[in-house]
Each structure stands twice: as structure tokens, then as C-alpha cells.
C-alpha atoms as one frame of an Amber mdcrd trajectory, in Angstrom:
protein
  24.004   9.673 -14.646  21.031  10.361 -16.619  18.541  13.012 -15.231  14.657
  11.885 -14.877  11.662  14.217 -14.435   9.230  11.276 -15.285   9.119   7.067
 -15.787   6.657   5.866 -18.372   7.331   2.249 -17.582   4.634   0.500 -20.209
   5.032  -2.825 -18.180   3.597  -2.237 -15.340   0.703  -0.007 -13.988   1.655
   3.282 -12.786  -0.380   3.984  -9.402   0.863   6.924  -8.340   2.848  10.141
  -9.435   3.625  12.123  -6.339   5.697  15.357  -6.070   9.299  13.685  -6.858
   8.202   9.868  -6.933   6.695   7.535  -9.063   5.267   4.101  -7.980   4.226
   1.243  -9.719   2.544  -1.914  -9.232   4.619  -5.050  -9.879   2.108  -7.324
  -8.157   0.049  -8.384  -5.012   3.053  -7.881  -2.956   5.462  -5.568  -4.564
   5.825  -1.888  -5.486   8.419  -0.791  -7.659   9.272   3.062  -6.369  11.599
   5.689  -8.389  12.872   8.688  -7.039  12.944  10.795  -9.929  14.888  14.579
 -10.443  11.375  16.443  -9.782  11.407  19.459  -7.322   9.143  21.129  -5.876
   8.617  24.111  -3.058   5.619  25.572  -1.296   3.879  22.041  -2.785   4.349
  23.424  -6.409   5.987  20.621  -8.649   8.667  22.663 -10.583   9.431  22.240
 -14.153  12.675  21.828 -14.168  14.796  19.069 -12.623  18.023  18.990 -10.261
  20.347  16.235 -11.286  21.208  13.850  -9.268  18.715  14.788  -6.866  16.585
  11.451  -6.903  19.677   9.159  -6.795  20.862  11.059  -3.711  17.183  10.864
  -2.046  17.204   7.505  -2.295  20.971   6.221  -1.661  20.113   8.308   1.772
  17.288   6.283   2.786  18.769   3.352   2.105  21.925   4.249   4.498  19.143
   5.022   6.875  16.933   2.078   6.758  19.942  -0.050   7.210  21.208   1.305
   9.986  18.098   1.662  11.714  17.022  -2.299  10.734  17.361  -3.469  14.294
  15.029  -0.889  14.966  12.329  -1.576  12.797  12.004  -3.794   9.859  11.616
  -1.854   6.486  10.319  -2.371   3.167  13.169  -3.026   0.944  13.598  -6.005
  -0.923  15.913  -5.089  -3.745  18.092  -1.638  -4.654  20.172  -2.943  -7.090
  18.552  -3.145 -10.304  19.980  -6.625 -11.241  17.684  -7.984  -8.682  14.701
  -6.541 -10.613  11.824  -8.465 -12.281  13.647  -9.052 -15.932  10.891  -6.852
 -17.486  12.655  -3.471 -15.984  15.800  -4.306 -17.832  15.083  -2.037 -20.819
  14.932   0.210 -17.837  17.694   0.034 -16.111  19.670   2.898 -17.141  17.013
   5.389 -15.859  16.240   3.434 -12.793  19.669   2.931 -11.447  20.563   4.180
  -8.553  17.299   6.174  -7.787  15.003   3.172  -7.446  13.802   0.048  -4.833
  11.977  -2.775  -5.320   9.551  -2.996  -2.015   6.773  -4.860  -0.110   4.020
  -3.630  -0.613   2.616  -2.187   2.913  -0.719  -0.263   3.397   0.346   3.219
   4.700  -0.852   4.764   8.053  -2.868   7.952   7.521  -0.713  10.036   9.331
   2.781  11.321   9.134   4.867  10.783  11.730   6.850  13.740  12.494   9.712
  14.339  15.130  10.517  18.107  16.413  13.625  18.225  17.543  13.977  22.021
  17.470  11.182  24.648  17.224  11.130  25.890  13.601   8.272  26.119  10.979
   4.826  25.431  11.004   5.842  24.575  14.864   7.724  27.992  15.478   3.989
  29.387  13.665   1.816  27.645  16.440   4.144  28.027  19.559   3.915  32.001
  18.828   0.186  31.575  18.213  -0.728  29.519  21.829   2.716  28.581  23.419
   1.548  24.635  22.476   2.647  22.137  19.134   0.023  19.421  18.090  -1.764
  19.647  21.592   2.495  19.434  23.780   2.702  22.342  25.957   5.868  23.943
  25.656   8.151  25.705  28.165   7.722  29.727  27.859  10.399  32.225  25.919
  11.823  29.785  23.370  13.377  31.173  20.529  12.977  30.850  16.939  15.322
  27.489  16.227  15.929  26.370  19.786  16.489  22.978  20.741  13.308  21.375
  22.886  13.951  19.759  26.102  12.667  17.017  24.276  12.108  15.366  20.944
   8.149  15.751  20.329   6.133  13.664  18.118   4.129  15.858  16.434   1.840
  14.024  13.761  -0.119  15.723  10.867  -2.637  14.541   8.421  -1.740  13.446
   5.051  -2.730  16.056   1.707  -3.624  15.179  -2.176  -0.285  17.362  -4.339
  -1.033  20.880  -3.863  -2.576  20.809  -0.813  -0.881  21.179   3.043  -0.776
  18.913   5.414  -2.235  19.941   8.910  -0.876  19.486  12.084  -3.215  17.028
  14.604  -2.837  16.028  18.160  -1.710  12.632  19.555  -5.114  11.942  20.225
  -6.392  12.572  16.779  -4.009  10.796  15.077  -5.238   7.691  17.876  -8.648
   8.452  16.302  -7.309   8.133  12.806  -4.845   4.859  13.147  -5.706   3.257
  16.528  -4.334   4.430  19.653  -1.759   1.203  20.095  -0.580   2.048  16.798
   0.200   5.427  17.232   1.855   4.386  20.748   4.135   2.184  18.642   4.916
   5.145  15.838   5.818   7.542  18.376   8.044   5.506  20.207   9.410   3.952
  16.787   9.987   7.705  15.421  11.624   9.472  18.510  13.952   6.419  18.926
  14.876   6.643  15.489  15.081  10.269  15.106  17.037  10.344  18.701  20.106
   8.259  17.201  19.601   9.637  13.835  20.188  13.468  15.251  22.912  12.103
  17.357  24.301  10.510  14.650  24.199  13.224  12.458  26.161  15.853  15.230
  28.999  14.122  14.875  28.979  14.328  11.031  27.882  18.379  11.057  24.816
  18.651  10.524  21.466  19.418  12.967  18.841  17.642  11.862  15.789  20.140
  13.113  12.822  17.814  12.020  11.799  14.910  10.261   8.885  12.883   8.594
   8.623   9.478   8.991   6.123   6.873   6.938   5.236   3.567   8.348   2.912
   0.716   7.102   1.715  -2.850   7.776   1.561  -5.755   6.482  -0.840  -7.967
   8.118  -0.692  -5.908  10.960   3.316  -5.860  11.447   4.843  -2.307  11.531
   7.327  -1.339   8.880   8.941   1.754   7.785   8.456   2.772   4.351   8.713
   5.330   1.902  11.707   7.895   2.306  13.687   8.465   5.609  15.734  11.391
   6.439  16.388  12.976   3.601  17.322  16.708   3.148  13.154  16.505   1.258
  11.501  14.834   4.788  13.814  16.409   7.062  15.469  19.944   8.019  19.113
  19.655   7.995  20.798  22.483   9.231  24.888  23.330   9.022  26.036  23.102
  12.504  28.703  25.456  12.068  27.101  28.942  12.571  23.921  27.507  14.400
  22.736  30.338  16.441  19.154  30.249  18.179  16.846  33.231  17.867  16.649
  32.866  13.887  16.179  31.270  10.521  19.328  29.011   9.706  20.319  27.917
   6.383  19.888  24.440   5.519  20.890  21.403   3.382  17.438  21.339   1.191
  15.887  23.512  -1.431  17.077  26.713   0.614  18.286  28.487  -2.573  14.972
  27.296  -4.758  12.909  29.074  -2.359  14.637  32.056  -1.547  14.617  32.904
  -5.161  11.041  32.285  -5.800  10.316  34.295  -2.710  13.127  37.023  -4.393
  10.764  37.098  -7.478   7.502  37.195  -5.855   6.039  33.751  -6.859   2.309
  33.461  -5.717   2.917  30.002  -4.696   0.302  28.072  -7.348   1.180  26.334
 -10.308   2.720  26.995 -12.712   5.803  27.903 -11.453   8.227  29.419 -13.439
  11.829  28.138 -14.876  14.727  27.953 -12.521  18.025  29.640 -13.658  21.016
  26.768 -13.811  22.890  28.511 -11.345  19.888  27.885  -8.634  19.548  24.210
  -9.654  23.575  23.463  -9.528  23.558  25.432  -6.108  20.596  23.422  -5.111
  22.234  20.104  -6.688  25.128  20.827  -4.099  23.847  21.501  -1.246  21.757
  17.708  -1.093  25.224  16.220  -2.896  26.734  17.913   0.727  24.658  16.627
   2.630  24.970  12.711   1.557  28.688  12.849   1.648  28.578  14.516   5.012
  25.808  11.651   6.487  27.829   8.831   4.642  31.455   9.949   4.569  31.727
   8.916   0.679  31.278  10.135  -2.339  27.904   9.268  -4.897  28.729   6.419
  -6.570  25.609   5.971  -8.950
């Protein structure tokens, strides 16, 4: 399959490049996105690409959004690129596999994001006042724990480069309308409920996740990417101990190494060795077969 750091698609207007996908306009009421081979860690794009990655991205959400359509309607109108517009033929060896034709929704400003378990930027503010995004949270949990309770935990949405920050319920009311965000939570801890048990029974713990919704003449729909080893934390189930760090099914071995070299964290960021990017390449090739019990076929 052929690797792709970037589309340059002269047919159609490019409206966004974002950290691993580009988008383009196809007209009034369709988006063309591809999920390209970009990486990147601590929000630095990287410079080189992991193969395979953007095919494996996407075929993910797709086995997602289907099995989560009588939950929610989703954007997808076409995945294979025979159904494209006939002027993304010339295209069509780059875009296979790692591309959807889609409605095009206007995005929420906010993220929707499940905790499932108490790790990251969570872990960070539980130490710091015993509360995530305004939930109170029981005393003494450790470092990875399981909550009593899936907790929708929404955050603000940054430009590349820049961090998203966590808000309250009640802010993200103020930012998309407070029946909206009742809808998105209960949308995104149903989903991520039978999504995490789902996922038990294939091996994998998934800690966290990100979800993106938008409407279209005010119905709800989920969009953009949906558990993936890039929006979620997938963690091995074997060896799962609470108390500390546990290694995952994402960019584990991309970060550890930039930490093991002392990157600063701001672009540019330096070359990856192969054997990082094939170990990286692995672990999200794992973590598809695992969630779909069959091999890429791309």
C-alpha cells in the first residue's frame, strides 16, 4: 500500500490540513476526508510517516461507526473509492483504503471525551484538587484505576500546536447549548460503555476516548474519527496493574524515545529511526486485528 504524508488533490479545494488528516471540499454537502501516514506527539507533526498508519485509522472508525449506527447516525456516505465523484479517480491509488466520502456537518466546539479510568491530564487534575472537569471523585484512587463510573469530561478545541483544555459540563452548556451537550454526554458514555465492553473481550482496556459530533440542520451525527488507538488510550489487558503508567496500543514507543533524547516538545522535531516507526506501525496494526479479529486488507 502506498505510504502518504500529504494529498495535493488539484480538483478540489483543500480546507483543512490537520495533524494526520486532510479535508477537502467536494461541495455544499460533502467533504472528502483522508487519513494520511502523518504522526505526531506532544502536538508536534513529525516528519516522517508510519505506514499503514492512516489506512488502519480509518478502517477502525469505520468498524466503529457501523456498529454503533443504531446508536447514532454518522457521516459516512461512501468508503470505497469506486463510489467517489469520477474526478478522484486519478486518485485512487493514494486514497484507498485511508479515505471517506462524508456529509458535510458543522462541528460542535467541544470534544467530547469519556474517562473511563483515571490517567493523563485527568490523573494531573485529580492529584491537583481530587475533582476532573468540575466531577468530584472518590478519595485514594490510583494512577490508572478504573472510575466507578464512565465521566464525560469535555475540553475545548485548539489550532495545531496548541492544547486543548479541559472545561466543565457547564461550560461546555455555555459553548454548545445545554440540550446539546445533554444529548453528547449521553450519546458518548453509551457509546464508549459498549465500546469498552466490547473491547474486554477482545484484550484490550480502552482508558479514554474523544468523540466528535456535528449537525446538520440541527440533527446530531458523529463525525470525524472514533476510537482509534490516535482518539483513544488502548491499553493491553494482560499485565494491567493499577497504581501506574501502562503501556498502550498508540505512539507509546514514538514518545518514549523523544522523551529518551530530550526533545523540547516544539517543532521541528527530529527524524525517527525505522526501528521506532515499524515498532510503532505494529503496535496500531495490533490493535485493529485485535478490535476486528482480521487481518488489514487495504
Amino acid at each position: 500500500m502506498k505510504t502518504v504524508i500529504q494529498t495535493d488533490i488539484k480538483e478540489f479545494p483543500l480546507l483543512h490540513r490537520g495533524k494526520v488528516r486532510d479535508i477537502y471540499g467536494i461541495d455544499a454537502e460533502r467533504l472528502l476526508i483522508v487519513t494520511t501516514d502523518r504522526i505526531s506527539a506532544f502536538d508536534v507533526v513529525l516528519p516522517d510517516p508510519v505506514p499503514l498508519k492512516g489506512a488502519i485509522l480509518n478502517q477502525i472508525t469505520l468498524f466503529w461507526m457501523d456498529k454503533f449506527k443504531d446508536l447514532v447516525e454518522n457521516h459516512v456516505l461512501a468508503s470505497e473509492t469506486k463510489d467517489f465523484p469520477p474526478e478522484l479517480a486519478p486518485y485512487a491509488e493514494e486514497l484507498a483504503g485511508r479515505s471517506v466520502l462524508v456529509k458535510r456537518a458543522k462541528p460542535l466546539p467541544i470534544e467530547c471525551i469519556v474517562r473511563g479510568y483515571i490517567t493523563g491530564s485527568g490523573w494531573k487534575d485529580y492529584r491537583k484538587t481530587g475533582t476532573v472537569s468540575g466531577h468530584k471523585l472518590p478519595v485514594g484512587l490510583q494512577e490508572s484505576e478504573m472510575l466507578p463510573t464512565p465521566l464525560f469530561t469535555p475540553s475545548t478545541k485548539a489550532e495545531i500546536g496548541q492544547h486543548d483544555e479541559n472545561i466543565t459540563v457547564e461550560q461546555a452548556k455555555d459553548m454548545a447549548g445545554r440540550d446539546m451537550v445533554a444529548q453528547v454526554e449521553k450519546l458518548s458514555i453509551e457509546i464508549y460503555s459498549r465500546a469498552r465492553d466490547y473491547a474486554r473481550s477482545r484484550g484490550i482496556i480502552i482508558a479514554d476516548t474523544k468523540f466528535e459530533f456535528g449537525t446538520i440542520d440541527g440533527k446530531l451525527l458523529l463525525i470525524d474519527e472514533v476510537l482509534t488507538p490516535d482518539s483513544s488510550r488502548f491499553w493491553p489487558m494482560d499485565g494491567y496493574a493499577p497504581g501506574q503508567g501502562q503501556p498502550s496500543f498508540d505512539k507509546q514507543f514514538v514518545r518514549d524515545w523523544l522523551e529518551q533524547i530530550g526533545f523540547n516538545k516544539q517543532p521541528p522535531a527530529p527524524h525517527l529511526p525505522l526501528e521506532v516507526i515499524e515498532k510503532t506501525r505494529d503496535k496500531y496494526l495490533e490493535a485493529y486485528e485485535r478490535l476486528t479479529g482480521a487481518s488489514l486488507s487495504v
